[in-house]
KEMARRO-510220 format. One line per 5 residues: number of its first residue (from 1); their letters; for each residue z, y, x negated of N, C-alpha, C. Coordinates in pm, 1 decimal. Layout:
% residues N
NUM = a = Z:Y:X:Z:Y:X:Z:Y:X | ...;
END
This chain:
% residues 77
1 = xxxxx = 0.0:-119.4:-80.6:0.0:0.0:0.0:0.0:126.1:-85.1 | -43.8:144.8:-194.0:-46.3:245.8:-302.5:-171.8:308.3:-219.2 | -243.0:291.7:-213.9:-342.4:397.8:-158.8:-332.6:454.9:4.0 | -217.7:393.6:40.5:-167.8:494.6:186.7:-164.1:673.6:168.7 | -210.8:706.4:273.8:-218.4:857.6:302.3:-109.6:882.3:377.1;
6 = xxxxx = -109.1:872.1:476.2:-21.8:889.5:593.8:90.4:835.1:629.3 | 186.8:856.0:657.8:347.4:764.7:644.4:400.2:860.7:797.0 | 365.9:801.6:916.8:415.8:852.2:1019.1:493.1:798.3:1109.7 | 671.4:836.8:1044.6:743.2:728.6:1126.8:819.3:815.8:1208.1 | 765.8:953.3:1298.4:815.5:1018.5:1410.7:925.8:961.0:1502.8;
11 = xxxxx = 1012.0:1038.9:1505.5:1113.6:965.8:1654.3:1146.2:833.1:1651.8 | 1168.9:746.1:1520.0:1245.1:671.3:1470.0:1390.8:703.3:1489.4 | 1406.3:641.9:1579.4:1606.9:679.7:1612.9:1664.6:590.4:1499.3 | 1642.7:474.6:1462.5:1740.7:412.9:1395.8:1704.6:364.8:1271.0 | 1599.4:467.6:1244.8:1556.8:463.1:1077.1:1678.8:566.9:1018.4;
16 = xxxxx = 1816.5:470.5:948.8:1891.0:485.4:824.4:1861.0:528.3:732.7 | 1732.0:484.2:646.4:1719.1:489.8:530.9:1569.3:449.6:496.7 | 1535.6:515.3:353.5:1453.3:516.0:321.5:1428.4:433.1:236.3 | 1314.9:322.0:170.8:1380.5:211.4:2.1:1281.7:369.1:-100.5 | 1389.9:355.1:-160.2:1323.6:420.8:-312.2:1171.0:362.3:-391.5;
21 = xxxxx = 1127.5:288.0:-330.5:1008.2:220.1:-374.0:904.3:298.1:-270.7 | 924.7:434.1:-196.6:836.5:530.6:-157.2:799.8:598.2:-213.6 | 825.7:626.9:-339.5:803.5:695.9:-449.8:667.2:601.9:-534.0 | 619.4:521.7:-488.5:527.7:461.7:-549.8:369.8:476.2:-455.2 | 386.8:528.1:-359.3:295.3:580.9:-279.8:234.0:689.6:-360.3;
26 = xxxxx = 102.4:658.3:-446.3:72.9:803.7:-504.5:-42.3:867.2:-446.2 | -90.1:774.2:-352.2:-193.4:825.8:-239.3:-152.8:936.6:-147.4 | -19.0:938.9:-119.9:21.8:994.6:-16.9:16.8:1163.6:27.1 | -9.1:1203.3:146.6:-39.6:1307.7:146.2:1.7:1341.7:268.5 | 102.7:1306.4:372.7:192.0:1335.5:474.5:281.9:1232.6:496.6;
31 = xxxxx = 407.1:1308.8:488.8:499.0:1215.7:524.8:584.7:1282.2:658.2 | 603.7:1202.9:765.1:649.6:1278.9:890.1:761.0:1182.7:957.4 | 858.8:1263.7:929.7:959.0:1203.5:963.8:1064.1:1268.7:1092.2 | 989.0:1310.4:1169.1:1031.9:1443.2:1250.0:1146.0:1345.5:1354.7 | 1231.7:1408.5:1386.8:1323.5:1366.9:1485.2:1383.3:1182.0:1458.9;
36 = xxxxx = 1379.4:1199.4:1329.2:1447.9:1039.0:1265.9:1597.4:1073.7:1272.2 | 1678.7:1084.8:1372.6:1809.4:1125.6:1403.3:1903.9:1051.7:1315.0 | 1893.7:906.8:1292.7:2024.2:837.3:1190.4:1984.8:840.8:1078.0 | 1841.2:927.1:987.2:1807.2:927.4:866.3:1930.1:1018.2:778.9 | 2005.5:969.4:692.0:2112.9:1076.6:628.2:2065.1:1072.9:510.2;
41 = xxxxx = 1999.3:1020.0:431.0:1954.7:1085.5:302.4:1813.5:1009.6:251.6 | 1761.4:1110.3:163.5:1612.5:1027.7:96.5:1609.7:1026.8:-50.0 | 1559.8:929.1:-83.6:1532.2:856.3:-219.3:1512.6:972.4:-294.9 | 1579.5:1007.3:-434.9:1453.4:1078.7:-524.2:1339.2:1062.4:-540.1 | 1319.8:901.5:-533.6:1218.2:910.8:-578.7:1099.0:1008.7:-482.0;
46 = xxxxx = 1097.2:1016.3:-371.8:1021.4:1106.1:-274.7:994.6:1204.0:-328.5 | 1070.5:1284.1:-398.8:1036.3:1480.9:-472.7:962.3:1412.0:-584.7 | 927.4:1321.2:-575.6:842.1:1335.8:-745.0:699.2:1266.6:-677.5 | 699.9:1277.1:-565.9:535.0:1270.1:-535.5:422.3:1341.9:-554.5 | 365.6:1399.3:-648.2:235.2:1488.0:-629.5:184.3:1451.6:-566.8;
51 = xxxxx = 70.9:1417.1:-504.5:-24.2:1415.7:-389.5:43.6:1467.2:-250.3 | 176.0:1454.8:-256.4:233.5:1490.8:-121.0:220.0:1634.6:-113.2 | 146.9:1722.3:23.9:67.9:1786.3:109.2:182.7:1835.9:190.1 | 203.6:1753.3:291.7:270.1:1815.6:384.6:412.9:1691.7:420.9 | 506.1:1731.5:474.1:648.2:1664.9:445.4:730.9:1717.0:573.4;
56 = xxxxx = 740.7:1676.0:694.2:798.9:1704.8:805.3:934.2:1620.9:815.8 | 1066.1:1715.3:840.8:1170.2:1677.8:829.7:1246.4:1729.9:977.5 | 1205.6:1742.6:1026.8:1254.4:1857.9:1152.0:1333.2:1748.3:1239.8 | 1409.4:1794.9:1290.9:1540.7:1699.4:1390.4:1582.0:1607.4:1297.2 | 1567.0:1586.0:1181.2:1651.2:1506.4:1160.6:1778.5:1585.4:1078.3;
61 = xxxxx = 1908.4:1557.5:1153.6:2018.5:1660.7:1164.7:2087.2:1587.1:1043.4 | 2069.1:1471.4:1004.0:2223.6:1375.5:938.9:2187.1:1455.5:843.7 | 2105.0:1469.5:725.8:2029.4:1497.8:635.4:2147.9:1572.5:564.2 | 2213.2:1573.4:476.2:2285.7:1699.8:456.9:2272.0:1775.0:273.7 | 2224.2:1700.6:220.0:2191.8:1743.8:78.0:2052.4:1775.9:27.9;
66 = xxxxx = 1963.6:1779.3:107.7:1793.3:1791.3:149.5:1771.0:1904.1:-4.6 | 1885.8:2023.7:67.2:1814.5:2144.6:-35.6:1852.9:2156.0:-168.3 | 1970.5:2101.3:-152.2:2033.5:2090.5:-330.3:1906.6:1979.2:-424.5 | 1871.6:1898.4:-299.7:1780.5:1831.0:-375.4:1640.4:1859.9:-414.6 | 1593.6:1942.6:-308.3:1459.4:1982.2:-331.6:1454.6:2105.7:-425.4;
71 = xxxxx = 1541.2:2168.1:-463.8:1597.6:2254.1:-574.6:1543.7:2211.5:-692.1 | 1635.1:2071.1:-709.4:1653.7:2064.1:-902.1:1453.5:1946.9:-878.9 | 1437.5:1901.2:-777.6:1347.7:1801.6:-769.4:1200.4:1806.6:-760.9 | 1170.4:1898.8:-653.5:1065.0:1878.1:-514.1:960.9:1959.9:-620.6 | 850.1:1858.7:-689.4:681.7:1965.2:-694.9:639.5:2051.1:-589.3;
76 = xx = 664.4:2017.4:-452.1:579.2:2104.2:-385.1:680.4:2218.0:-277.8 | 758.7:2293.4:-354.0:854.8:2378.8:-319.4:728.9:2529.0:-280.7;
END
């Protein structure tokens, strides 16, 4: 799945977690995770994607260290 574009797991209520082996997606170029309500944190490895475009995080509330991380991390700030 290395050459996936699209990663659209919208309104996932009981997506927890993310595996750190998303960071190996170097195709990727949207990741949409909008209204994933029990998501509380994401892999580093995710901020070290170049190809990633666009990155939708919206409703998901657990999230609580997002910006400290996309700070020291995120290419596409």
């Amino acid at each position: 799945m290395s050459n996936l574009e699209k990663l659209v797991l919208k309104d996932c209520s009981v997506l927890s977690e993310i595996s750190p082996s998303i960071g190996n997606l170097s195709e990727i170029l949207l990741i949409d995770l909008e209204d994933c309500v029990s998501l509380r944190s994401l892999p580093r490895s995710i901020y070290k994607l170049k190809s990633l475009k666009t990155f939708i995080l919206s409703g998901c509330i657990m999230i609580e260290k997002l910006e400290e991380d996309l700070e020291q991390e995120c290419p596409f700030q």
